[in-house]
N, C-alpha and C positions, 0 to 999 in steps of 0.2 A: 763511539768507542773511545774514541782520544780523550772525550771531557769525562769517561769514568773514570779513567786512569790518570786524570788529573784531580780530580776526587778523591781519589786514595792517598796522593802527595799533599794533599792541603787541607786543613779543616774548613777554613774559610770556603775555598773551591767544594768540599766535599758537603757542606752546609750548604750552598747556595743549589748544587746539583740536586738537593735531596728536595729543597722546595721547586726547584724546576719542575722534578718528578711527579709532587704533588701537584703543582696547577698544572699540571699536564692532564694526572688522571680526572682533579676534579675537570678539568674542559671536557673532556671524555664521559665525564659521568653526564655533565649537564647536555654535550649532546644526545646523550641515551636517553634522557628524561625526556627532550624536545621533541624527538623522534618520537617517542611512545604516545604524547601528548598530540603529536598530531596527528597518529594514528587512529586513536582516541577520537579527535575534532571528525576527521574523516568518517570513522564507521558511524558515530552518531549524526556525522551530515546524512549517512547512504541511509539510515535506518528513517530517519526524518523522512525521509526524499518518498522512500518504500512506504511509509505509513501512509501519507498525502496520498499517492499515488494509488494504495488497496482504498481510503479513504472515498474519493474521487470516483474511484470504479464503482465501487459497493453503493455509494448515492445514487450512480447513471444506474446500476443494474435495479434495484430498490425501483424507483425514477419511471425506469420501464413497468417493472411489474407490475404498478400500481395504476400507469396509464391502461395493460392491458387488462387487467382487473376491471375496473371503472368501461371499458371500453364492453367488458363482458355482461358486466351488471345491467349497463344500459341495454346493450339487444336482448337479455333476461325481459328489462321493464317493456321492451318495446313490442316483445313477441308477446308478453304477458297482455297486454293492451290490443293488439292486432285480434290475437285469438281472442278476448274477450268483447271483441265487436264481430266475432263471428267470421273471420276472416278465412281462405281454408291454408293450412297446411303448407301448400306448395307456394300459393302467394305471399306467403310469410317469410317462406325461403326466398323468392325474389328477393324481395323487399330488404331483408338482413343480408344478402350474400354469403347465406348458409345454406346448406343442405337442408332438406325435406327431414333426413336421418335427423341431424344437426336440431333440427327444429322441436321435432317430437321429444327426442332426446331430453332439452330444458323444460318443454311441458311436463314432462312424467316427473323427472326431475325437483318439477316445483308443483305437484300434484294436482294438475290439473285436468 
């Protein structure tokens, strides 16, 4: 308050106050820009982080599926080969750790 009212007494003072003011506001602006800019850095670290992360999962899930798939197809060829040596039914459930239901089930399935 005292240095605007020496501002008003003086050009000199009243010119120097007026650039005070302005590198004032510009420091003001450049911290708003820094601020925004790191918020900026910020959300695209989090979005980065998130992408990896869905990335990551979607491969392990993918990963899975495809071991159980593969896992499927083989007691498919397995059962297909059992019964094609004449095996019965029920032994074929042993043997796969399926049901008898289970069993029939891929026969018909694969028209057999």
């Amino acid at each position: 308050m005292e240095l605007e009212m020496a501002a008003n007494t003086s050009p000199v003072i009243r010119e120097a106050y007026a650039y005070l003011a302005e590198l004032s506001e510009d420091e003001k602006t450049r911290l708003r820009a820094e601020a925004r800019l790191k918020a900026q850095r910020d959300e695209q670290s989090r979005l980065e982080g998130a992408l990896e992360e869905g990335l990551e999962k979607g491969l392990e899930k993918g990963l899975q599926k495809g071991l159980e798939k593969g896992r499927s197809d083989r007691n498919v060829e397995i059962i297909l080969n059992m019964h094609g040596i004449g095996l019965a039914n029920s032994t074929i459930a042993l043997a796969t750790n399926l049901t008898e239901a289970q069993v029939e089930e891929i026969l018909k399935a694969q028209q057999v």
